[in-house]
ZAMARGU-4260 file (C-alpha; in steps of 0.2 Angstrom, whole numbers, plus 5000, padded with zeros to 4 digits):
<rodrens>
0) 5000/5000/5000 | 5007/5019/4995 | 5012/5027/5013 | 5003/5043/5007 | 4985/5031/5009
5) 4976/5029/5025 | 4975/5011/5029 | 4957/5003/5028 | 4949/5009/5044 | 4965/5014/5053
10) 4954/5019/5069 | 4948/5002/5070 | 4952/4996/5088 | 4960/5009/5093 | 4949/5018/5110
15) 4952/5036/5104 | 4940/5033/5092 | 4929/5018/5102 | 4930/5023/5120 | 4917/5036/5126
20) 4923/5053/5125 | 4920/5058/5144 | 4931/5045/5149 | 4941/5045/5135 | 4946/5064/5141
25) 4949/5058/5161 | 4961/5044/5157 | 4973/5057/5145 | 4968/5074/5155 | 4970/5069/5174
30) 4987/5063/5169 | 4992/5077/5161 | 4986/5088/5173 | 4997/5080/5184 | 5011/5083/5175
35) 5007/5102/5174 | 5005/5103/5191 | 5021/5093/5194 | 5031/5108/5180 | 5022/5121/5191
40) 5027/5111/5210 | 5048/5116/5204 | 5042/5135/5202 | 5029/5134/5217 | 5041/5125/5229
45) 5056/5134/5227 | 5045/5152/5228 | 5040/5145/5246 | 5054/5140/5252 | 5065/5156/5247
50) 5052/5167/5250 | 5054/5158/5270 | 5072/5155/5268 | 5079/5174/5257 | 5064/5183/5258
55) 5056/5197/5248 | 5072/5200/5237 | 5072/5180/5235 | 5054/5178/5228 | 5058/5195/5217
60) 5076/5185/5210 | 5066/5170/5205 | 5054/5181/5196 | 5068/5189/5186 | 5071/5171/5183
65) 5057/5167/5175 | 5057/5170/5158 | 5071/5157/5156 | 5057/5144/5160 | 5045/5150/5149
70) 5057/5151/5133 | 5062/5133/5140 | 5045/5127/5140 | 5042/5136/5122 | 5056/5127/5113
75) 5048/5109/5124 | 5030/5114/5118 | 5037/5120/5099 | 5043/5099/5098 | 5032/5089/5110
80) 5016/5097/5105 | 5022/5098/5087 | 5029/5080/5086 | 5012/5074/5098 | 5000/5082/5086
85) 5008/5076/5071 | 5011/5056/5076 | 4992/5056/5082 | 4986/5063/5065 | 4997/5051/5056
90) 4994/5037/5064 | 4974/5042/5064 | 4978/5040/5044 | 4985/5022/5044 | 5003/5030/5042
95) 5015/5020/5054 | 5031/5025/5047 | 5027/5042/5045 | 5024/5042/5063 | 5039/5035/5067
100) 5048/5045/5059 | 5040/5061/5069 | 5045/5052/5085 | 5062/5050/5080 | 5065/5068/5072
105) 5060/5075/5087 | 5070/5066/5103 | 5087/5073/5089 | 5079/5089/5090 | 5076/5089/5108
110) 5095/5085/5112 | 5099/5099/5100 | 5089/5114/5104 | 5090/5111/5125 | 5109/5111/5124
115) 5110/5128/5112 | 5097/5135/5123 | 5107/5131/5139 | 5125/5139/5130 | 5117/5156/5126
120) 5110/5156/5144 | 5122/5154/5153 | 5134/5165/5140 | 5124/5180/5141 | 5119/5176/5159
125) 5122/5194/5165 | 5114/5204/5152 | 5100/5192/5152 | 5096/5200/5170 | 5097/5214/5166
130) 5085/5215/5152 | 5073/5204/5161 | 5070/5219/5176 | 5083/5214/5189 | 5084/5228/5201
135) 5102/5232/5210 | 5097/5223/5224 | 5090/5208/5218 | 5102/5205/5205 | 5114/5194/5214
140) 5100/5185/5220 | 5095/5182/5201 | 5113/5178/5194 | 5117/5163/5208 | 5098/5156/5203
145) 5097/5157/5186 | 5117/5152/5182 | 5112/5134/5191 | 5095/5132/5185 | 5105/5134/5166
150) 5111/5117/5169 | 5094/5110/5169 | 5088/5117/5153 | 5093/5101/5143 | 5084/5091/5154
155) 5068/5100/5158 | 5065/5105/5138 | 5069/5085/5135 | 5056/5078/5149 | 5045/5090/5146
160) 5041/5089/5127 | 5044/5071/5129 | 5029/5071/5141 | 5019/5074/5125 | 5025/5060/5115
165) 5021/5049/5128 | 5006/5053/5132 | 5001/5053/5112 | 5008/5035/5111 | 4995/5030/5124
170) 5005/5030/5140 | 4997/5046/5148 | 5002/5039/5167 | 5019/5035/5163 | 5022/5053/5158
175) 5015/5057/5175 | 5028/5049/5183 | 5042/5055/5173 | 5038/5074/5180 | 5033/5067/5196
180) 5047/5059/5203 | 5059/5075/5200 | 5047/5086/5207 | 5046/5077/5223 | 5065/5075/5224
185) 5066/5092/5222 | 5053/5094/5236 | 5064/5084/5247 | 5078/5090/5243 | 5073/5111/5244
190) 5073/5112/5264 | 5086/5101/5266 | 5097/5112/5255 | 5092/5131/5258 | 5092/5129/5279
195) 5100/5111/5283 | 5117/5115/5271 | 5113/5133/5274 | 5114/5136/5253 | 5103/5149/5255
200) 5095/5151/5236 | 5109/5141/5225 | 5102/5127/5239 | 5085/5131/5228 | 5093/5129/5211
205) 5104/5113/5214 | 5088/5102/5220 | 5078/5110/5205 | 5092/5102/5194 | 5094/5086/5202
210) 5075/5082/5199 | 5075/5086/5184 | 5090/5075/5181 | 5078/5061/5186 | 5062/5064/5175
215) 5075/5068/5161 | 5084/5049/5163 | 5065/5042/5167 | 5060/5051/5150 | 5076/5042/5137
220) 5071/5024/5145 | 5054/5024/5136 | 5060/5028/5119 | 5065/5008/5120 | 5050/5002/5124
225) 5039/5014/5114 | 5021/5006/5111 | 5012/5011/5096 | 5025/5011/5080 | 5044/5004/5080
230) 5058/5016/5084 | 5075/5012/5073 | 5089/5019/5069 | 5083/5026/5052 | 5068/5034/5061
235) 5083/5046/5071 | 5088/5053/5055 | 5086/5071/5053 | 5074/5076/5038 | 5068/5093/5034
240) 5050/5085/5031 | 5047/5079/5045 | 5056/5094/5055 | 5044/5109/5045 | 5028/5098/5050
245) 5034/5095/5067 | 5038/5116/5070 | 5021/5120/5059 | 5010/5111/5073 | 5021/5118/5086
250) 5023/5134/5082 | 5005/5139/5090 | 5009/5134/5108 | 5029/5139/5106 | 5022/5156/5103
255) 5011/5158/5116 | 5023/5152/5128 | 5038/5166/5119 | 5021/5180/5121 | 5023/5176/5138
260) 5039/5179/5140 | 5039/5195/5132 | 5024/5202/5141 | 5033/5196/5159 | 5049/5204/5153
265) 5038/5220/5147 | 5029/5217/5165 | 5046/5216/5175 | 5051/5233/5168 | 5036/5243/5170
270) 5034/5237/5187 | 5054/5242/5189 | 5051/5260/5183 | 5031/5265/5190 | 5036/5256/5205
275) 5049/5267/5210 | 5039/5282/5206 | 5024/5277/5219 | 5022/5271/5236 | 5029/5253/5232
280) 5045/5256/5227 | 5052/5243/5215 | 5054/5228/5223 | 5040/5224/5231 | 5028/5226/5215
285) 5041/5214/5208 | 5039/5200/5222 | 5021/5200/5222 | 5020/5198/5203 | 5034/5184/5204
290) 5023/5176/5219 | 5004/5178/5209 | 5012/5172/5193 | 5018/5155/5201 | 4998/5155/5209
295) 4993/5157/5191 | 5003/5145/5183 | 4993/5130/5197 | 4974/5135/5190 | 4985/5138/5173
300) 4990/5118/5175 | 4973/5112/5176 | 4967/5122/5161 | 4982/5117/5150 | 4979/5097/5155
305) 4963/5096/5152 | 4971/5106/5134 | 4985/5095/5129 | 4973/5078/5136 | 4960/5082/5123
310) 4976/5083/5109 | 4976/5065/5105 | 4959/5064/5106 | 4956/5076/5092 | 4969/5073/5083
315) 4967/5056/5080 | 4949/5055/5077 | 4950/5073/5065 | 4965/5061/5055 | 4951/5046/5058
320) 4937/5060/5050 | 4927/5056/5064 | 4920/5072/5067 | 4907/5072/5077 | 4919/5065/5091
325) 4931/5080/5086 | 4917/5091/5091 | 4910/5083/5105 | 4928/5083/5114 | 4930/5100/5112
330) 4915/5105/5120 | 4919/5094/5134 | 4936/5100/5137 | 4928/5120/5134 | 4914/5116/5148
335) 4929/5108/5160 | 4942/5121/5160 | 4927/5135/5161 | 4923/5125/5177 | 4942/5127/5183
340) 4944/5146/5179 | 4928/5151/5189 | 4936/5142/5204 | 4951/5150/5203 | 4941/5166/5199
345) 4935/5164/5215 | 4950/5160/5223 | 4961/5176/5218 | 4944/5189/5222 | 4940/5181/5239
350) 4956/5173/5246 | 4971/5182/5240 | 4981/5191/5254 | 4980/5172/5262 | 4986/5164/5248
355) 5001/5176/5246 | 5004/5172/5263 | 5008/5155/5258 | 5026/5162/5251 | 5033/5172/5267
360) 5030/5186/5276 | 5032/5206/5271 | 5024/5224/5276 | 5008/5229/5274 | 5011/5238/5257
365) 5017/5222/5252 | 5001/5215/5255 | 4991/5227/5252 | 4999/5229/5233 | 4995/5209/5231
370) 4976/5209/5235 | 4976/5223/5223 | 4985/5215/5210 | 4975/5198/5211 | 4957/5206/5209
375) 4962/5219/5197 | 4973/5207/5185 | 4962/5191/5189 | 4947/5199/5186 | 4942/5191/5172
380) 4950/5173/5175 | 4933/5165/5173 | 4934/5163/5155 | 4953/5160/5154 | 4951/5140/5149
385) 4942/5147/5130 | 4959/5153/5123 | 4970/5140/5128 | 4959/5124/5123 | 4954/5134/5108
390) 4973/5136/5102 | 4976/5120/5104 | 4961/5113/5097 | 4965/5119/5080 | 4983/5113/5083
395) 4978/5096/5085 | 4966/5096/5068 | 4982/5102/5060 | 4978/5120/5056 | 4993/5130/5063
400) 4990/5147/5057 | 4974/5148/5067 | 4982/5139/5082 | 4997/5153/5081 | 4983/5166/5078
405) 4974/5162/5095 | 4988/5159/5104 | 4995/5177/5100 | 4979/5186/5105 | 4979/5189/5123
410) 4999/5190/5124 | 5002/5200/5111 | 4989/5209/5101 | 4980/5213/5116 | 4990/5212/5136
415) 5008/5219/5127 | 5003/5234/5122 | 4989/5238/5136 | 5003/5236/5148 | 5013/5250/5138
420) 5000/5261/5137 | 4987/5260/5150 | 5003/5267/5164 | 5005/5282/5154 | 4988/5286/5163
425) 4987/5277/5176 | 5004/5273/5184 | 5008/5255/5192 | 4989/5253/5192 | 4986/5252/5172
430) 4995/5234/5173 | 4983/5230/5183 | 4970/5234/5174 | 4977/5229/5157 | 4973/5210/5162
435) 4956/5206/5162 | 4953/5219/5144 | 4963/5207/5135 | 4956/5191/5145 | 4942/5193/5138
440) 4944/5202/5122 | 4955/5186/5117 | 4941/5175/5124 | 4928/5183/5112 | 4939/5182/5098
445) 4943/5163/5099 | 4922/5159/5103 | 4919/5166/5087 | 4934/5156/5077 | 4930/5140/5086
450) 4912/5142/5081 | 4916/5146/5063 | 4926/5129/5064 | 4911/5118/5069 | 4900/5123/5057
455) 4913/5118/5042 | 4914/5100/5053 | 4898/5097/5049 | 4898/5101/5033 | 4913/5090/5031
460) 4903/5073/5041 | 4891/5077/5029 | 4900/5073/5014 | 4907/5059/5023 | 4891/5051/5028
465) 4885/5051/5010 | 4897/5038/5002 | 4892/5027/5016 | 4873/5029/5015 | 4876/5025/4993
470) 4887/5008/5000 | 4871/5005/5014 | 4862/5006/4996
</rodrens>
C-alpha cells in the first residue's frame, strides 16, 4: 500500500476513536494535569521556600528568573506538541512510518535545541538579567539562581516535550511519573538544602536540577519500549519534512509560551520603573508579581491538562474524519476548564492576601499591593480556559495558522501593548487593569473562530456520511 494512503479503517480498535469521550478525556487529561501541576510544584516550591528562607528580594530574584522557564517550555511545547500532534494525525491516517519517523526527528531535535538554549543562557547570563527587570538589589540573587538552573535546561525541555510523546503513544500515566518523581526529589531535597546545608538560594537551584536529572533519565528509558510504532535507527535521522511539519503544529503553543515571556519581561520593567515612582518602590511590586504568577501557573496547570489531554483525542479522530467525536471533545474540554477558571476566579477575588501568605511574610504595602493586583489582574479569569483549549484545538486538527493566531491574541495583540500604554495614565495601576481587557477580548475572539470551525465539521461529516449511505444502498 502507497504510505501517502490511510490504511482501511486505521481507527479500527484503537479507544480514541471507540471509547466514550468523557472518559476518554479523564484517562489522557487527569494525567496530564498531573504533570502540569508537577512543571508548576519546581516554580511553586522553590518560591515558598525562598520566600521563607531569602525573603522578599528571593521571591523577586526568582521572578527575574522566570522568563528562562518559559522560553524553555516554548522550545519543549514548539517539539512535543508539534511532534504529539503530528504522530496522532498520522497514525489516525493508517501511516505508521510516518509516525515513526515524527517520533524520531524530534528526541534529535530535543537533544539539540535544550543544549543551544542552555549555552546562550548561561553565555549572556548577565545581560539576560538585566534586560529581564533585575533591580540592583536583587540581582545577585538572580545571577546565583538562574546560572544553576541553566544546567537543567537540557533536561527539563527534553522531559518536558517528551511528556507529550508519551502521552500521544497512549501512556498518559507513565508521563505522569516522569515529572513526578523529579518534582518530589526536588521537594525533598529544597529544605534540606536552603536551611539544613545553609545554601541559601543556590540550595533552591541545585535540588531543582537534580530532579529534573531524574524525569530527564525516566524520559530516554521509554524511547526503548515505545508502544504504538517501532523506533530504529533510520527513524533518528534528521529530515527537513518531518522537521517543518513538526515546527508547523508547534509553532501555535511555542508562541504563546515566547508571548509570555515577552509580556513578563515587558511586565518586569514597567513594574521596575512605576514602581519606584509610587508608594511601592520597585521591589515589592516585583515580588508580588513573581509570587501571583507562580499561583497562576497552578489553575494555569489544570486548564492546559485538560488542553493537551483532549490533543490525541482530536487529533486522531479529526485524522480518523470522525468528526462528530472531534466536536463533542472539544466542547467537553471547553465546559471543564470554564469550570476550573471560575474556581480559581474565586479564589484570587476572595482569598488572595491568604494565599500570598503561603510564600513568606512582608509589610503591609506588600500585602496590600497583592490583594490589589490579584482582583484587578484576575478579574476576568473565569473565561481564561476558552483561549488555551481553543489554540490547541486547531493545533491538533492540523491548522497551525489559526492555532498561532489564537495563541498570539491575549499576549500579544492585546495584554503587550495595554501594559505600555494604560501606565501612561494610570501609573503602576494600568497593569493592573490591562489583564482582564485582554482576558476577555482574546476570549471573544477565539468563541467566534471555534464556532466558525464547527459549522465547516459538519459540513465535512456530511460529505462523509454520504458515500456510506450510497454503500448502505
Amino acid at each position: 500500500m502507497d504510505e501517502t494512503m490511510p490504511a482501511d479503517r486505521p481507527e479500527a480498535g484503537n479507544i480514541l476513536a471507540t471509547e466514550k469521550i468523557g472518559k476518554l478525556l479523564v484517562k489522557f487529561a487527569v494525567p496530564t494535569i498531573i504533570s502540569f501541576l508537577v512543571s508548576a510544584l519546581y516554580n511553586i516550591v522553590d518560591q515558598i521556600f525562598i520566600g521563607q528562607g531569602v525573603g522578599i528580594l528571593g521571591n523577586a530574584a526568582t521572578n527575574i528568573a522566570f522568563p528562562v522557564t518559559t522560553i524553555s517550555t516554548a522550545l519543549a511545547l514548539l517539539l512535543g506538541i508539534g511532534g504529539a500532534s503530528n504522530f496522532n494525525l498520522e497514525l489516525g491516517a493508517g501511516r505508521k512510518e510516518r509516525a515513526s519517523h515524527i517520533i524520531g526527528n524530534c528526541v534529535v531535535l530535543l537533544g539539540i535545541t535544550g543544549l543551544i538554549l542552555c549555552a546562550v543562557i548561561i553565555i549572556f547570563l548577565e545581560p539576560l538579567m538585566h534586560a529581564f527587570g533585575a533591580t540592583e538589589n536583587v540581582l545577585s540573587h538572580a545571577l546565583t539562581y538562574t546560572g544553576i538552573t541553566a544546567l537543567g535546561i537540557p533536561l527539563v525541555v527534553f522531559t518536558a516535550a517528551s511528556s507529550n510523546l508519551i502521552r500521544a503513544d497512549g501512556s498518559p500515566g507513565y508521563a505522569m511519573i516522569c515529572m513526578l518523581s523529579g518534582a518530589v526529589l526536588n521537594t525533598i531535597l529544597d529544605p534540606i538544602f536552603i536551611f539544613v546545608f545553609d545554601m541559601g538560594i543556590a540550595g533552591a537551584a541545585w535540588a531543582t536540577v537534580i530532579g529534573q536529572a531524574v524525569s530527564f533519565v525516566l524520559a530516554v528509558r521509554y524511547y526503548f519500549n515505545f508502544k504504538t510504532v517501532p523506533l530504529a535507527a533510520e527513524h533518528f535521522k534528521l529530515k527537513g519534512t518531518y522537521i517543518r511539519a513538526i515546527v508547523s503544529l508547534g509553532a501555535a503553543s511555542c508562541f504563546n509560551q515566547l508571548a509570555m515571556t515577552v509580556v513578563q519581561i515587558t511586565m518586569n520593567n514597567t513594574l521596575n520603573y512605576y514602581g519606584a515612582e509610587s508608594v511601592y518602590g520597585s521591589d515589592i511590586p516585583l515580588a508580588c508579581v513573581g509570587v501571583i504568577t507562580k499561583v497562576n501557573i497552578v489553575f494555569m496547570a489544570f486548564i492546559l491538562g485538560i488542553s493537551q489531554g483532549n490533543q490525541p483525542i482530536v487529533g486522531f479522530n479529526y485524522g480518523a474524519r470522525n468528526y462528530d467525536r472531534v466536536k463533542k471533545a472539544y466542547r467537553l474540554a471547553a465546559t471543564a476548564a470554564t469550570i476550573v477558571s471560575t474556581i480559581a476566579f474565586l479564589c484570587f477575588q476572595f482569598l488572595p492576601r491568604q494565599i500570598i501568605s503561603i510564600f513568606g511574610d512582608g509589610s503591609e504595602i506588600y500585602f496590600r499591593f497583592a490583594e490589589r493586583f490579584f482582583r484587578i489582574y484576575m478579574a476576568m479569569m473565569f473565561i481564561n480556559g476558552i483561549q488555551p483549549v481553543t489554540a490547541n484545538f486547531f493545533t491538533s486538527i492540523g491548522k497551525a495558522k489559526m492555532g498561532i493566531l489564537i495563541s498570539m491574541t491575549r499576549q500579544i495583540l492585546f495584554l503587550l501593548p495595554l501594559i505600555l500604554i494604560f501606565p501612561l495614565f494610570f501609573g503602576i495601576d494600568g497593569v493592573m487593569y490591562a489583564g482582564p481587557i485582554a482576558d476577555g477580548i482574546a476570549a471573544v475572539l477565539a468563541f467566534y473562530l471555534v464556532s466558525r470551525e464547527m459549522k465547516k465539521m459538519k459540513e465535512l461529516a456530511a460529505q462523509v456520511s454520504e458515500p456510506e449511505k450510497a454503500d448502505r444502498i
